[in-house]
C-alpha positions, -999 to +999 in steps of 0.1 A: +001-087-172-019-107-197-044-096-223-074-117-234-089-107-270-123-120-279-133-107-311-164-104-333-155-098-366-185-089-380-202-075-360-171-053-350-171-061-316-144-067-293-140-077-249-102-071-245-100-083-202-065-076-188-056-103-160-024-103-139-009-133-152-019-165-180-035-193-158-054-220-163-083-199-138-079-169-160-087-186-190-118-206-173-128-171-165-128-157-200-146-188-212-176-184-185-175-147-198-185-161-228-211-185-220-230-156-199-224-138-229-246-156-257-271-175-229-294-180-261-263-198-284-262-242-285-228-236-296-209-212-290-172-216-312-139-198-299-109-200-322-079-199-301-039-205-305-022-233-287-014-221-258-013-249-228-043-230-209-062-232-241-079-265-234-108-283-217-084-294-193-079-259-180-116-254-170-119-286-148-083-281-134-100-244-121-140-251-122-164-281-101-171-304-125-203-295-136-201-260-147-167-276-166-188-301-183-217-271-198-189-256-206-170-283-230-209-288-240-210-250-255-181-246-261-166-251-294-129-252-290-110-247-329-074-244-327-053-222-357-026-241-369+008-235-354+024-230-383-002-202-392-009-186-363-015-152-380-047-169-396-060-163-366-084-130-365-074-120-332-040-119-340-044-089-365-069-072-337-040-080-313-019-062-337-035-032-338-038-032-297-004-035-297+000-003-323-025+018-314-027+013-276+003-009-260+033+012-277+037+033-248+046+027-210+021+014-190+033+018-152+006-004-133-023-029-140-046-002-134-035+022-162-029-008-187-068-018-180-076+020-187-057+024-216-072-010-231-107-004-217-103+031-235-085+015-266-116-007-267-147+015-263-138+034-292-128+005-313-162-009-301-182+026-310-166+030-344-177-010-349-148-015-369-146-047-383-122-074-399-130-080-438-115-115-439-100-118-473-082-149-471-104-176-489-102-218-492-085-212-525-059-193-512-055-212-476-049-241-496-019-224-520-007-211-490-004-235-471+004-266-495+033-280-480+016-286-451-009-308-461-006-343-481-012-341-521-043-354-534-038-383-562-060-394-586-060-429-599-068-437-631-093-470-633 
């Protein structure tokens, strides 16, 4: 099985959609979820890891062309670094699924999308939310040997 996490931060939202495998379809899916979701939004921005069904590719390899092409329009695809993966907000709400929900056995697709659906209405109704705490100041000590030094010149 596969879990999709689309997360809200603050607004303390969450859509957790359990699919029987990762495809290229499934995550087509997810992002047409999302464009139905905010019909109002120009843009609409999904951070996402680099998974290989994680592209623009993925939706014309499963949509027709035109509803691929409003998508890639809308959508605004930012990828988290691979070496930093856990900068990624969904990654601590996919922690928490996993602790709070996913530590037990889960015999069929049908009690794992109960369980989750369960896991997520009350996450949903307590509107908990992710204080992000991790600023541009700290990113950047963090994260300093992966980026090129700035040098000043002297005239």
């Amino acid at each position: 099985a596969n879990l999709f996490v689309a997360l809200e931060p603050h607004l303390g939202e969450r859509t957790v959609s359990v699919t029987e495998r990762r495809a290229n379809s499934d995550f087509a899916a997810q992002m047409q979820a999302l464009d139905a979701r905010y019909p109002q939004a120009k843009k609409i921005r999904v951070v996402l890891d680099n998974l290989s069904t994680h592209s623009p590719a993925a939706l014309y390899q499963s949509l027709p062309v035109e509803e691929a092409r409003h998508l890639t329009r809308r959508l605004e695809f930012h990828y988290t670094p691979k070496h930093a993966s856990w900068l990624n907000m969904a990654e601590i709400e996919w922690s928490v699924l996993e602790r709070q929900c996913l530590g037990q056995r889960l015999e069929s697709l049908e009690r794992l999308t109960d369980e989750v659906g369960a896991w997520e209405g009350e996450r949903n109704a307590k509107k908990v939310k992710i204080v992000w705490q991790f600023g541009l100041l700290q990113a950047r000590e963090k994260l300093r040997r992966h980026y090129p030094k700035l040098e000043t010149h002297s005239p």
